[in-house]
TITOR-410431 format. One record per residue (C-alpha): x, y, z. Coordinates in steps of 0.001 Angstrom, whole numbers, padded with zeros to 6 digits, m for minus. Each point is the difference from the previous one (the first is absolute). Example, Ala and Ser with C-alpha at 12.3 -4.5 7.8 and 13.67 -1.06 7.14 Angstrom:
2
       c1       c2       c3
   012300  m004500   007800
   001370   003440  m000660
This chain:
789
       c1       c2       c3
   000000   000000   000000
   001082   003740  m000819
   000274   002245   002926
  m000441   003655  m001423
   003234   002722   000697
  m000785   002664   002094
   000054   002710  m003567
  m002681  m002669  m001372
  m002251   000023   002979
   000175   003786   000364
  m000839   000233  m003574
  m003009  m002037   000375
  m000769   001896   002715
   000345   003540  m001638
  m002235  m001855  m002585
  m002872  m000574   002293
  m000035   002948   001736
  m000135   002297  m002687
  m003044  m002373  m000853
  m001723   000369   002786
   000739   003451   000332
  m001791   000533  m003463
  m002629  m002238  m000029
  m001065   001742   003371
  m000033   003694  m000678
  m002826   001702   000016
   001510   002031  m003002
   001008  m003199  m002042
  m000309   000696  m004022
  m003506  m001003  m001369
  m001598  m000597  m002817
  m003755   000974   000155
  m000929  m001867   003221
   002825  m003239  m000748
   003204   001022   001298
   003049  m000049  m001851
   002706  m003256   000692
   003136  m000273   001676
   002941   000254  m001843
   003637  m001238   000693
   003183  m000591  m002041
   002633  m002180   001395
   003525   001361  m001116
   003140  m002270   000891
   003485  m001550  m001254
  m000754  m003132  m001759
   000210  m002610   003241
  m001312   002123   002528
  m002603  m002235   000230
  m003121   001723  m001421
  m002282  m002959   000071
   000370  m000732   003920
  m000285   004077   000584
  m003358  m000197  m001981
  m001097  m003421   001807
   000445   002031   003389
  m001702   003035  m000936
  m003048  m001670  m001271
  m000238  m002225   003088
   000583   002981   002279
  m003097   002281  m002480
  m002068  m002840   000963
   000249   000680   003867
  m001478   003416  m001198
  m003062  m001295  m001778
  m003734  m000473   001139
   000069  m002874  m001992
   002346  m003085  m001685
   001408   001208  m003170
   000517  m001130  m003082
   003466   000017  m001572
   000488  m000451  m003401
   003607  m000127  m000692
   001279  m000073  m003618
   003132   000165  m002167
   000162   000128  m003436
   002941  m002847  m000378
  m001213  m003567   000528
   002898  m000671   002014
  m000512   002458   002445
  m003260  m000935   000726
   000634  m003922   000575
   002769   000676   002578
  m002011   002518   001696
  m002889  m002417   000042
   002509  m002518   001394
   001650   002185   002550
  m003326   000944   001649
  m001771  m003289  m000389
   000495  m002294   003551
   003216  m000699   000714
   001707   002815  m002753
   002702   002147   001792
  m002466   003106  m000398
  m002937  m001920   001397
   000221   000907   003718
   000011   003530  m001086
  m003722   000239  m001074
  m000900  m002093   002641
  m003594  m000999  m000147
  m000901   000774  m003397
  m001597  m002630  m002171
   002531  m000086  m003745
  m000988  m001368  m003292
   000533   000435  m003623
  m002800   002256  m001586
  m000765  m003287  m001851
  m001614  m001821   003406
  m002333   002872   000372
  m002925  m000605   001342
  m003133   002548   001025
  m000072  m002237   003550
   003728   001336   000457
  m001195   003925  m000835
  m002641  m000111   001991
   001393  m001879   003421
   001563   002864   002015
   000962  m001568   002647
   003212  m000220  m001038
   002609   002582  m002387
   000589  m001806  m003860
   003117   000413  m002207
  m000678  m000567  m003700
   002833  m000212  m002303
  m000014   000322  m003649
   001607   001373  m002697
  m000756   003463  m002048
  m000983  m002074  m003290
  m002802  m001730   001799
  m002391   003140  m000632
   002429   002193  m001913
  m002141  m000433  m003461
  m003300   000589   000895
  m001213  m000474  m003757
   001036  m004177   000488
  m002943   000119   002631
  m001500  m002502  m002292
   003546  m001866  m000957
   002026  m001295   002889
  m000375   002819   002636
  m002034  m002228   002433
  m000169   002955   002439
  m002247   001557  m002202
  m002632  m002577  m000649
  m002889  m000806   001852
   000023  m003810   001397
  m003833  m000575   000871
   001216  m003200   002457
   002708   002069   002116
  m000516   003417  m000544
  m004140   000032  m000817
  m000594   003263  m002426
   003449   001478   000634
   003311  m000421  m000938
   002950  m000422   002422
   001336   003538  m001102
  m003746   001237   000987
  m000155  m001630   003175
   003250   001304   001016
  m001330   003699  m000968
  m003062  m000568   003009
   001972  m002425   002290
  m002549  m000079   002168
  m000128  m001214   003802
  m001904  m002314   000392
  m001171   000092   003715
   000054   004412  m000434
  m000860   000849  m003533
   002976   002424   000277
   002936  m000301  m002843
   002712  m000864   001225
   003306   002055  m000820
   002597  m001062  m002733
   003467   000873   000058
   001815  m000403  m003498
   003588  m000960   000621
   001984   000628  m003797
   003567  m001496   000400
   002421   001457  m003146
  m002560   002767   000086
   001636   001662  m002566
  m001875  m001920  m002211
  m003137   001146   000423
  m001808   001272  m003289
  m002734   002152  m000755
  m002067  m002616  m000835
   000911  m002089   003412
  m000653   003171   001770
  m003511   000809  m001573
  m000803  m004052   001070
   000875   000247   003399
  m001869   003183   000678
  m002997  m002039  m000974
   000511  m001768   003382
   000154   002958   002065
   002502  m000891   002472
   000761   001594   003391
   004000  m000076  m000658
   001837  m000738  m002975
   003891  m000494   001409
   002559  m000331  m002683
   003700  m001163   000043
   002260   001972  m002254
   002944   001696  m000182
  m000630   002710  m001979
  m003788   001289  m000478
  m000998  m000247  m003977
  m003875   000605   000827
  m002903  m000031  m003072
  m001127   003706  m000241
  m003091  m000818   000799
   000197  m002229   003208
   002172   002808   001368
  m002447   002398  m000514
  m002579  m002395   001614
   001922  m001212   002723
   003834   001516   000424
  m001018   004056  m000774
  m003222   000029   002567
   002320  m001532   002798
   002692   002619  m000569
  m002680   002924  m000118
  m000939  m000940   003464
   003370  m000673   001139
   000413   003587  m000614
  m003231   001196   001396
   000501  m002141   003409
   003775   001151   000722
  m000583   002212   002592
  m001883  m002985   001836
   001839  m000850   003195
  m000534  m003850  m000355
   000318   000212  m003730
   003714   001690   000875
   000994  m002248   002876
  m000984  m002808  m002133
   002774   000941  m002907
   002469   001188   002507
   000832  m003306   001322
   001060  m000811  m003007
   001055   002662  m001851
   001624   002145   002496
  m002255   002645   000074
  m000382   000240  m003918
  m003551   000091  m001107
  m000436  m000403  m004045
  m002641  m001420  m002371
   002155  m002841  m001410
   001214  m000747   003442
  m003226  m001643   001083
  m001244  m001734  m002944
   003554  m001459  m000143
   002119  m002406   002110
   003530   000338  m000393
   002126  m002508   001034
   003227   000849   001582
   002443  m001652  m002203
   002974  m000001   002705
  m002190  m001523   002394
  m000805  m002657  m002449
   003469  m000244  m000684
   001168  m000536   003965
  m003235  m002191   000337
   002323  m002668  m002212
  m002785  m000579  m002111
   002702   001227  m003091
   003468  m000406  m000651
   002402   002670   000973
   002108   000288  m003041
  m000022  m000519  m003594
   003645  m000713  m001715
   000161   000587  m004017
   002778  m001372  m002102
   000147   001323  m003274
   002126  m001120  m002945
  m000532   000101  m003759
   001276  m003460  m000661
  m001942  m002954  m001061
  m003246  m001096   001558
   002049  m003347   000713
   003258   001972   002488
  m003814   002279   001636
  m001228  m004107   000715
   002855  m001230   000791
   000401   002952   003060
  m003551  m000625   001219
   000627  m003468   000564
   003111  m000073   001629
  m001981   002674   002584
  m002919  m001873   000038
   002611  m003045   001256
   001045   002632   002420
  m003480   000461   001748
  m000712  m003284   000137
   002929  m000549   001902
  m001184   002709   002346
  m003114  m001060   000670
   001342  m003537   000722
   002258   001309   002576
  m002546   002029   000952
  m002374  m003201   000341
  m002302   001205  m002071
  m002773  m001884  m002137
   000628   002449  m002696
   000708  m000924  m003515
   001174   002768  m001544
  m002257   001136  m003433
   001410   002096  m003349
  m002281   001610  m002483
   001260   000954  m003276
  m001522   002530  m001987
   000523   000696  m003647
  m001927   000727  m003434
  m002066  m003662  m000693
  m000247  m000549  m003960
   002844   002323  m001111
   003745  m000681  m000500
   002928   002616   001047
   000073   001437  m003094
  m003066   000708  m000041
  m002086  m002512  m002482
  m002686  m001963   000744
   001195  m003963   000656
  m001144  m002537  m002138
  m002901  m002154   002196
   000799  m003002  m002728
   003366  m000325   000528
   001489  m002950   001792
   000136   000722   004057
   003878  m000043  m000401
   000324   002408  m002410
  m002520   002729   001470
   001200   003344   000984
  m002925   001545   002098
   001471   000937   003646
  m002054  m002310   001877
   000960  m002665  m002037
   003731   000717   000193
  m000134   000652   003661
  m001523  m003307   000801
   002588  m001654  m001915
   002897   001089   001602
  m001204  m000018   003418
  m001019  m004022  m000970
   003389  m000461  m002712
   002457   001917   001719
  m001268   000379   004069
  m001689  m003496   000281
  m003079   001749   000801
  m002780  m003020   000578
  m002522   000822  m002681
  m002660  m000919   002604
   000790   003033   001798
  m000164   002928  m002767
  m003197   001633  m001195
  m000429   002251  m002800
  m003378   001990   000598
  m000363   001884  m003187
  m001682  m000511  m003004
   003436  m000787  m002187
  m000952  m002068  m003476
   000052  m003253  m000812
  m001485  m001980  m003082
  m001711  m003489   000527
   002666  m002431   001182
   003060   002079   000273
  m000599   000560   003734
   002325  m002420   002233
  m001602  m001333   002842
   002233   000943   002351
  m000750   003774  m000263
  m002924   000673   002290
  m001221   002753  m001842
  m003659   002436   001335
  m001371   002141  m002425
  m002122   002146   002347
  m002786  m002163  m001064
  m002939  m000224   002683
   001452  m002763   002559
   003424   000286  m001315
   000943   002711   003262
  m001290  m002720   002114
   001764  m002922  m001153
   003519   002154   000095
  m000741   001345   003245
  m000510  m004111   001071
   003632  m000584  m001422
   001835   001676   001868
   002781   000704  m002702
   003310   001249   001572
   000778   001985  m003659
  m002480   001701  m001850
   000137   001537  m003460
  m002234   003109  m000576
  m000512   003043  m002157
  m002774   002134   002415
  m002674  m002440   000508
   000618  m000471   003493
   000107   003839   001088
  m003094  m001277   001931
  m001152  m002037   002206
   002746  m002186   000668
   002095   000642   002849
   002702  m002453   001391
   002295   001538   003142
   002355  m003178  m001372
   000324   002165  m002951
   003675   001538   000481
   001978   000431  m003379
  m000902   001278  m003388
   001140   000356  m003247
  m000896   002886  m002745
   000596   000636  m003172
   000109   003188  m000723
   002068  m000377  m003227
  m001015   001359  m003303
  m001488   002886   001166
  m002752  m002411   002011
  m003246   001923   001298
   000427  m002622   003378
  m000286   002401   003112
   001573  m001642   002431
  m001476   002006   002881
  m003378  m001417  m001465
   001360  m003096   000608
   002105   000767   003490
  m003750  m000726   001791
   000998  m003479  m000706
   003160  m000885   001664
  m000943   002377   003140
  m001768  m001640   002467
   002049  m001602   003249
   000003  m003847   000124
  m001362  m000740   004058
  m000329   003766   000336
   002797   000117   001789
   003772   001576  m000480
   002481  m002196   000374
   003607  m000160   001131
   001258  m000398  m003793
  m000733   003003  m002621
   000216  m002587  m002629
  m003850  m001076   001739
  m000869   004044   000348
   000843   001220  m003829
  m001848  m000089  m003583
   002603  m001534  m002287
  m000556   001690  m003729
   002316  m000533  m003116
  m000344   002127  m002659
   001038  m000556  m003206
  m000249   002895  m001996
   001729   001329  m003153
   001822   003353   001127
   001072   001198   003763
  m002401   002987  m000447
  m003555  m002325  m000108
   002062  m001917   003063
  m000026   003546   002079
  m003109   001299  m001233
  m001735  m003188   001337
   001913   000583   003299
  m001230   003423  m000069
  m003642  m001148  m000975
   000096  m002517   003078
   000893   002475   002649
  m002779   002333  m001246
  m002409  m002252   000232
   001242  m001241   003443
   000125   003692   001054
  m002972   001381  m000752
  m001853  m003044   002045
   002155   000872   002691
   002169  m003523   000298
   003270   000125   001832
   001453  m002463  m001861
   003916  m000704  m000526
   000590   000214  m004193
   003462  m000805  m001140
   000975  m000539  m003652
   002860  m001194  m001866
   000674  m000055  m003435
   002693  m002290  m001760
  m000353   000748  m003529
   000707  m003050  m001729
   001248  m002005   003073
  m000937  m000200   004013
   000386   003744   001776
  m000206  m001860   003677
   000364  m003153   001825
  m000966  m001922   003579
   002819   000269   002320
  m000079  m001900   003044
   001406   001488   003540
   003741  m000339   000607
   001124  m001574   003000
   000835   001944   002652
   001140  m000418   003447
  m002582   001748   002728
  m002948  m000700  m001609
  m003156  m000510   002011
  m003742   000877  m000392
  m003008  m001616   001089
  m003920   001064  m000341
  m001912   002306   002246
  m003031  m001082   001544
  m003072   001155   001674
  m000109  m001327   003659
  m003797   000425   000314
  m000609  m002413   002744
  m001094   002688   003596
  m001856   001645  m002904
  m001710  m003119  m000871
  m000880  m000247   003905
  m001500   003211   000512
  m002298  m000450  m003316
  m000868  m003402   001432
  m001724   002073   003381
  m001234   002815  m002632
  m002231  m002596  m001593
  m000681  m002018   003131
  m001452   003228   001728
  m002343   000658  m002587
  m003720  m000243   000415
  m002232  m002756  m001145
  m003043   000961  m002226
  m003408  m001818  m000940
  m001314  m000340  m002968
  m002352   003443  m000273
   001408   001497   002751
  m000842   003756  m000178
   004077   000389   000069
   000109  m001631  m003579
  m002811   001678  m002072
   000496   003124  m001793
  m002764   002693  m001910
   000518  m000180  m003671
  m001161   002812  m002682
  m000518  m000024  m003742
  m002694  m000384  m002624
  m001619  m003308  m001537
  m001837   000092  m002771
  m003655  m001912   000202
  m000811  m002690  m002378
  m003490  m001862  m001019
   001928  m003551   000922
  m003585  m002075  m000472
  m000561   002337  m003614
   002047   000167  m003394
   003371   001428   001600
  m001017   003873  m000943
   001167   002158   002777
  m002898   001471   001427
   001553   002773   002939
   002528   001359   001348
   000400   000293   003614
   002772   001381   001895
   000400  m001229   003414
   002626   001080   003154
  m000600  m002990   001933
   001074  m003824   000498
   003388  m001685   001016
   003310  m000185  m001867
   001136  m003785  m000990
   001638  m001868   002708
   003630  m001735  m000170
   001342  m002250   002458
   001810   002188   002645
   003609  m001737  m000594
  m000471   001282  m003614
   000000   003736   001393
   002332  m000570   002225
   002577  m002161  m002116
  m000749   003274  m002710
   000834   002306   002532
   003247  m001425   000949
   001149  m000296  m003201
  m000572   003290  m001402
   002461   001232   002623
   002951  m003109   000001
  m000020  m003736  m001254
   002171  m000337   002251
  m002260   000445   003196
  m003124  m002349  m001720
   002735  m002854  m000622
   000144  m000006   003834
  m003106   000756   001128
  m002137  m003308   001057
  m003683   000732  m001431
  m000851  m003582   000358
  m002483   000392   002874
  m003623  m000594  m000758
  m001078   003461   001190
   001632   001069  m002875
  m002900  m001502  m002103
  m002705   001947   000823
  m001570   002356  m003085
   000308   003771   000854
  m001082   002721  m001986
   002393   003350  m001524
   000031   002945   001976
  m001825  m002353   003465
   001639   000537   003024
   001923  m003629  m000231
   001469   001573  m003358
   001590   002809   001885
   001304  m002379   002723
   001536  m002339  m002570
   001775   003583  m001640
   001270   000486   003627
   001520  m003338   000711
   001912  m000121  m003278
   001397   003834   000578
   001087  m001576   003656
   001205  m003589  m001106
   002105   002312  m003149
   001876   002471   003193
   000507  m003146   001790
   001836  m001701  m002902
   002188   002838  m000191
   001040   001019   003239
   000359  m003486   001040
   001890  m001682  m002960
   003864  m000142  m000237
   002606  m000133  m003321
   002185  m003119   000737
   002843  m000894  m001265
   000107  m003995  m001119
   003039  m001542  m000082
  m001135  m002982  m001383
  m001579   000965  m002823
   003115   001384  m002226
  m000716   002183  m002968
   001475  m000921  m002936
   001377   001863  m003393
  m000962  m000926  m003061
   000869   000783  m003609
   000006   003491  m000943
  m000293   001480  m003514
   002290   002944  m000690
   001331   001799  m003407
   003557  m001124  m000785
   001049   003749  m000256
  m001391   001174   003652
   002612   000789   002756
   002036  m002445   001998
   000920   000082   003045
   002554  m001400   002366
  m001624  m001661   002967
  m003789   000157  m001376
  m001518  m003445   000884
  m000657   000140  m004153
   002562   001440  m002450
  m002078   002749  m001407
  m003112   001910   000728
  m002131   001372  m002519
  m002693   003145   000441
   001961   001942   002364
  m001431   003716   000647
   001943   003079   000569
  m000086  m000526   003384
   000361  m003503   000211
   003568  m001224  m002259
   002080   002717   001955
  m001487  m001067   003360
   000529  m003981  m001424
   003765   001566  m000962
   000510   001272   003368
  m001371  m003315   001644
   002402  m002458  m001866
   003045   002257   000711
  m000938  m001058   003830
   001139  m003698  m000901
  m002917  m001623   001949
  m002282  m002467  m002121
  m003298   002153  m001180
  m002759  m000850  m002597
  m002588   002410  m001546
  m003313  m001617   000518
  m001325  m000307  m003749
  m003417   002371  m000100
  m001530  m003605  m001357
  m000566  m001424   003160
   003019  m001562   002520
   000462   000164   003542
  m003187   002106   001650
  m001087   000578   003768
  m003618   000058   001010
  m001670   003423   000843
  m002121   000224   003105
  m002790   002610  m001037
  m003152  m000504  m001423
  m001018  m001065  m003402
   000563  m002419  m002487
   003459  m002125   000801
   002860   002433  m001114
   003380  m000579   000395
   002870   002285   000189
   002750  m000862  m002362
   003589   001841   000691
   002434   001110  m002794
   002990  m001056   001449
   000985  m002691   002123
   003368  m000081   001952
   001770  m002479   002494
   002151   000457   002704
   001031  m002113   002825
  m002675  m001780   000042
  m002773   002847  m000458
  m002262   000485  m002602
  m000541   003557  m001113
  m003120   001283  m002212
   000988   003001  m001557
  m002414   002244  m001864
   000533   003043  m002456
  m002741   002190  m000248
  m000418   004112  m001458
  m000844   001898   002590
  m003729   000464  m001511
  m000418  m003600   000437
   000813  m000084   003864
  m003115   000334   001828
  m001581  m001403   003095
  m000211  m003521  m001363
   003508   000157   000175
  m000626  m000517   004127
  m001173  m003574  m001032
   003219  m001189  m001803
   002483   001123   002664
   000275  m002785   002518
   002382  m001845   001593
  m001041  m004228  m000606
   001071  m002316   002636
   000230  m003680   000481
   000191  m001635   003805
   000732   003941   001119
   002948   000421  m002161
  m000482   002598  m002698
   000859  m001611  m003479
  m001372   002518  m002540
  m000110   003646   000197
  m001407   002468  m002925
   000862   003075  m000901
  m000896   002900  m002384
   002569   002284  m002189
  m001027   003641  m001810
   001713   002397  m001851
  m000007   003577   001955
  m000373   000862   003761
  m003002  m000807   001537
  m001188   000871   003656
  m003405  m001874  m000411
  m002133  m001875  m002252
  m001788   001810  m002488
   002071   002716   000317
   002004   001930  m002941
   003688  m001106   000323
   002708   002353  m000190
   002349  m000620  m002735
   003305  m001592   000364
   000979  m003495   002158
  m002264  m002337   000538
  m002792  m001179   002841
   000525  m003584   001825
  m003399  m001023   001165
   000132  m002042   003584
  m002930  m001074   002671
   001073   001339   003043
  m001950   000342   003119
  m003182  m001620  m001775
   000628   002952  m002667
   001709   000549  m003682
   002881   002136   000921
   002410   001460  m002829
   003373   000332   000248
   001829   002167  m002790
   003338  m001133  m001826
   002026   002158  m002795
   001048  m002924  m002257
  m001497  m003581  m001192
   003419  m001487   001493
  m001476   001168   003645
  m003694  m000646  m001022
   001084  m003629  m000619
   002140  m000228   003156
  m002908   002015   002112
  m002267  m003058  m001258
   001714  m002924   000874
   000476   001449   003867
C-alpha cells in the first residue's frame, strides 16, 4: 500500500478546502438558480504522484457532502485508465486511499449502483466511451437505451438524474480528468451535459477549450476577485500561498517540485553523454552503465533489474530514406531493427527480453519470431506492459501512460537533424525505483546518451533540459559530457586510502515511540452517533421525480444534514501524515476505538487534529541522530568527465561540476593532506533531518577525515544561509562519543544569519551553546583549518 508524502496530503488537502470553501459561499457563481461547479487543475513534475493526490482529495470532498458522490474518473489513454482501475480496485496500492467507495468500469453500470447511496462509487472509463455522440446508434452503448437494465433511459441519461433512491435528491458527481490536457471542446460540451459539482483535472500546464473556460474557469476567477477582501477567503490562500491571493492561484494546485524531489519519489540527477559517433560506440556506453547499476543495486540488495529505452525514428534509415519493409530481416536498416540486432548479435541480449512498441513495417512473413513487436494496436499496451521487457525500442508512443521507476538509462538519437525532444521523453526515465535515495548515485541518476550529429544540437538539448526542469521548479543535478566521436567520461571507482571510515545516520525514535504510545492510549473512546462525532453539513441537492421518466422536476437548496462519516483512524492516520511519515510509521492506530465513523468538522475531528499536532512535537523533541557503526556506508562508482580536475588525496581522482566557490575551497582542502570526498549532488552519504515534513535528508558537499572523526562540511552563499541552517549543525554521537560533526563555510563576514556579509574572508558556521555561532577567517587555508577544529 502507498502511504501519501506530506506535499501530497497537503495538496489534497488545499484541494478540498478550497472545495468546500466554494461550494459553501453564499456568493458562489450561479447560473440562473443552478450554481456553477468546482474547478481544480492539478499542476506537478511528472512522478509527483498526481493520481494518489486526486484519490485523497476526492475522498476528503466526500467528508464535505450531504450525500455519497459519484466519481467518474476518465483518461483519454486506455492504459491509463486500466491501471487506475487496477490501483483502486481491492487490494491496488491506491485502494486504501478512497476507502469505502464502491469501483467499477463504466461498462458494469448498473441504475441499482446510481441509485444506492449508501455508499460513494468510482466509475472509470475512458474519454472515447461518449466522445462521439453521433455513434449513439453504433457502438457507444452509453448512449442507448437498454429497456431490461436501464428501462426508457440510457446509462448516459441515468447518470444525468442519478437519483437517490431512499431521498429523491441527486446525488453529486465529481469528474476526475487525468492527462487533462486532453480535454476537447467536444469532451467539454459532453460533460457539461452531466452537470457535475467538481470537475478536478491533472495537468501540467492548463490548455482549456474556450468555451469550458468561459463556463467554468472565467466565472470562478471573477469571484475570486470579487471575494478577496473576505477574511476566510484570505486565510484560506495564505496558508498556502504565503499571503498571495490571485485568480489562478485557487483554481490551480501547484506542486512544489523540490519537495517532490526530497520526497524521493524522482531521481536526483540526470547524466548526458554526448558523442557524434555511431549509434553502435552510444549502445555500447549504455550497456556497459547499465552493467554498472545492476551491480549497484545487487550490492545494494535490491530486486531491481535495471530497464533501457531507446528512442529513435521507426521506418526511416540515417540517411534519411524510408527502409524497405520487404527486405530480408538481415539486411534492414530501420533503427529499431538495427538496434535490436546488435544488442541480440553483438551484446547477447536474450530476444525474450526486448520489445519494440512502435508501429515499424513488416510484409507477410518477413517478421522473425523472436522480435516481440506492439503496434499500439488495442491490447497490444497490455500485453507489453505483462512482459516486462528489460529493453524497449520506441519512437514516442510511450510518452504516456507507461511509467516504470526500473526505468534508468536511455538512448536518443538525435542525429540527422531528428525532431526527438528528449525532455519530452526525460518523464520516462524519472521516477525513483522504492522511492527512496540510496547510498549509490548510480541508483539516484537518469542515465541519457545522445547521439547526435554536431556538439551544438548536444548543448542545445542540455540547454532545452534545464529549461524545462527550471521552469517546473526541479532541483535536479544535470551534468553533460560530450566526446565527439569517442567517450568524453568514464566510472572511476574510489582509491584506497588509509583513514577511511563512514557509516549511516539513523533516527533513534524509540522514547518518542513511548510517549506516542500514552498519546493514543489517553484518548477518549466514542460510540457510534455519539453527539462528539456528527457534524452540520450545507449545500444544495437538486430534486428528482425518481418513480417518473428521470426529468428533473425542482430544485431545492437545503443548509441542513450531516457530512459523510470515515472511520476515525482514517482522520487521524491523515492528520499525522500531512505533518511527518515519520511520526504515523510509529504511531500504533491498531486499537478498535479507532474504528468508529466520525464526521468532518465534529468535535472527534478536531481531537484527532490535536493528537497528531502532539504525537508530531513529541517525535521531534524526543528523537535522537545516531551514529551506527555497524551499518558502514559504502562508495560506489562515480561518473566523471576525463578532462575535470584531479586531485591529490580526493577519495576519487577527479571531480566534475565544481562552482566558483567550491574547486578553490576543494583546492584548499587537498593541500591539507587528509583524505576528503565531495559528496556527488546525485545522492551519497546523507543524514536524517529532524523537522517536519516529508523525509528530507541533508546531504554535505564535502566530506573530510581526521583521526578518527568524520567531518560534514557545507559551502553555501551567504543568501542561502538561513534558519534551516540551525537544523544541519549538530554534533552526532555514538555510546557518548562524538563521531560526526557538521559545519557550514560562506564567502564574506557574517555576524548572523540572514544578514548581509561584509566583503572579504570568510564565515565558519559552528553550534555553540545550542546556537549557530560564526567565526570569521581571512583566507580558505584558515577556513579549512577553522573547520576541521
Amino acid at each position: 500500500m502507498l502511504e501519501l508524502k506530506v506535499f501530497q496530503s497537503a495538496s489534497a488537502k488545499l484541494i478540498a478546502d478550497r472545495f468546500a470553501f466554494y461550494a459553501n459561499h453564499p456568493d458562489r457563481p450561479r447560473k440562473g438558480t443552478r450554481p456553477r461547479p468546482y474547478f481544480q487543475a492539478l499542476s506537478a513534475l511528472t512522478g509527483a504522484g498526481k493520481t494518489p493526490i486526486l484519490a485523497d482529495a476526492v475522498m476528503r470532498i466526500r467528508l464535505h457532502l450531504g450525500s455519497e458522490p459519484i466519481v467518474l474518473w476518465m483518461s483519454k489513454a486506455r492504459s491509463v485508465v486500466g491501471q487506475t482501475l487496477t490501483n483502486f480496485s481491492e487490494g491496488g496500492k491506491y485502494s486504501h486511499l478512497i476507502d469505502g467507495f464502491r469501483v467499477l468500469p463504466v461498462g458494469n453500470l448498473t441504475p441499482a449502483l446510481l441509485n444506492d447511496a449508501s455508499a460513494p462509487l468510482l466509475i472509470t472509463t475512458t474519454t472515447g466511451l461518449f466522445n462521439n455522440k453521433e455513434q449513439a446508434e453504433g457502438n457507444l452503448h452509453i448512449y442507448k437505451r437498454d429497456q431490461d437494465t436501464f428501462g426508457d433511459q440510457s446509462p448516459w441519461e441515468r447518470l444525468i438524474s442519478r437519483p437517490n433512491s431512499v431521498s429523491g435528491l441527486r446525488r453529486p458527481l465529481v469528474v476526475v480528468y487525468d492527462e487533462g490536457h486532453n480535454l476537447s471542446e467536444q469532451q467539454a460540451e459532453i460533460l457539461a451535459e452531466l452537470e457535475p459539482d467538481a470537475y478536478l483535472l491533472a495537468s501540467a500546464t492548463l490548455r482549456l477549450p474556450a468555451n469550458f473556460t468561459k463556463s467554468i474557469v472565467s466565472p470562478i476567477e471573477l469571484w475570486v476577485e470579487e471575494t478577496d477582501n473576505d477574511e476566510a477567503f484570505a486565510a484560506l490562500e495564505a496558508a498556502t500561498t504565503e499571503g498571495e491571493v490571485k485568480p489562478e492561484l485557487f483554481i490551480t494546485t501547484i506542486v512544489d517540485s523540490e519537495k517532490v524531489v526530497k520526497s524521493q519519489l524522482v531521481k536526483l540527477a540526470l547524466q548526458f553523454d554526448g558523442t557524434t559517433a555511431a549509434m553502435d560506440r552510444s549502445i555500447d556506453e549504455l550497456y556497459e552503465r547499465l552493467k554498472l547499476v545492476e551491480q549497484a543495486a545487487q550490492d545494494a540488495r535490491l530486486q531491481l533489474r535495471p530497464k533501457a529505452i531507446y528512442v529513435c525514428k521507426t521506418n526511416i534509415t540515417d540517411d534519411g530514406s524510408r527502409d524497405d519493409p520487404s527486405l530480408p530481416f538481415l539486411k534492414r536498416e530501420a533503427p529499431p531493427i538495427r538496434i535490436w540486432r546488435y544488442l541480440v548479435e553483438q551484446k547477447n541480449v536474450d530476444p525474450a527480453t526486448i520489445a519494440i512498441y512502435a508501429n515499424l513495417a513488416f510484409d507477410p512473413g518477413t517478421k522473425p519470431d523472436q522480435v516481440n513487436l506492439f503496434s499500439k494496436g488495442e491490447n497490444d499496451f497490455d500485453q507489453f506492459s505483462a512482459g516486462d521487457f528489460q529493453h524497449i525500442i520506441f519512437n514516442l508512443g510511450l510518452q504516456e501512460g507507461w511509467d516504470d521507476p526500473a526505468c534508468y538509462l536511455a538512448y536518443i538519437d538525435k542525429s540527422m537533424g531528428s525532431s526527438i525532444q528528449v525532455e519530452q521523453i526525460m518523464g520516462r526515465v524519472l521516477r525513483q525505483f522504492g522511492a527512496t535515495h540510496y547510498d549509490n548515485a548510480l541508483l539516484n541518476t537518469a542515465h541519457f546518451f545522445v547521439r547526435v550529429d554536431k556538439e551544438s544540437v548536444f548543448i542545445d538539448t542540455i540547454e532545452k533540459v534545464k529549461a524545462k526542469l527550471k521552469a517546473e521548479g526541479a532541483p535536479l543535478s544535470i551534468t553533460g559530457n560530450f566526446g565527439g566521436a569517442g567517450s568524453g567520461s568514464e566510472d572511476q571507482v574510489p582509491r584506497d586510502l588509509a583513514g577511511i571510515a563512514l557509516h549511516h545516520i539513523f533516527v533513534d525514535s524509540e522514547s518518542a515511540r513511548k510517549r506516542i504510545d500514552e498519546l493514543t492510549t489517553d484518548f477518549p473512546s466514542f460510540a457510534e452517533g455519539d453527539p462528539n462525532t456528527l457534524a452540520g453539513a450545507k449545500g444544495a441537492s437538486t430534486v428528482i421525480d425518481v418513480l417518473g421518466d428521470g426529468v428533473q422536476q425542482s430544485v431545492q437548496w437545503q443548509d441542513d444534514g450531516h457530512t459523510n462519516p470515515v472511520r476515525l483512524r482514517w482522520l487521524v492516520s491523515t492528520a499525522m501524515k500531512s505533518r511527518s511519515a515519520r511520526v504515523l510509521a510509529i504511531a500504533n492506530l491498531h486499537d478498535p476505538k479507532f474504528d468508529v465513523r466520525v464526521q468532518a468538522q465534529s468535535k472527534t475531528d478536531k481531537l484527532a487534529e490535536k493528537l497528531a499536532a502532539e504525537a508530531t512535537e513529541a517525535f521531534y523533541s524526543l528523537s535522537e541522530l545516531a551514529y551506527e557503526s555497524g551499518m558502514p556506508f559504502t562508495f560506489g562508482a562515480l561518473r566523471v568527465g576525463k578532462k575535470a580536475t584531479s586531485f591529490d588525496n580526493s577519495l576519487y581522482l577527479r571531480y566534475a561540476g565544481l562552482n566558483k566557490f567550491e574547486l578553490p575551497f576543494a583546492t584548499a582542502l587537498d593541500s591539507v593532506g587528509l583524505p576528503w570526498h565531495r559528496n556527488p549532488p546525485g545522492g551519497g552519504f546523507h543524514i536524517p533531518l529532524l523537522s517536519e515534513g516529508d523525509t528530507a535528508n541533508f546531504y554535505p558537499d564535502f566530506i573530510v577525515w581526521k583521526k578518527g572523526m568524520v567531518y560534514c562540511l557545507d559551502t553555501k552563499g551567504s543568501h542561502l544561509l538561513s534558519d534551516a541552517v540551525a537544523r544541519k549543525l549538530f554534533d552526532i554521537q555514538e555510546d557518548h562519543k562524538t563521531k560526526l560533526r557538521t559545519r557550514f563555510i560562506s564567502e564574506g563576514k557574517q555576524v548572523a544569519l540572514k544578514a548581509k556579509p561584509l566583503s572579504g574572508g570568510y564565515t565558519v558556521w559552528k553550534m555553540k551553546n545550542g546556537s549557530p555561532t560564526p567565526v570569521h577567517v581571512s583566507t580558505l587555508d584558515d577556513a579549512v583549518a577553522e573547520c576541521l577544529r
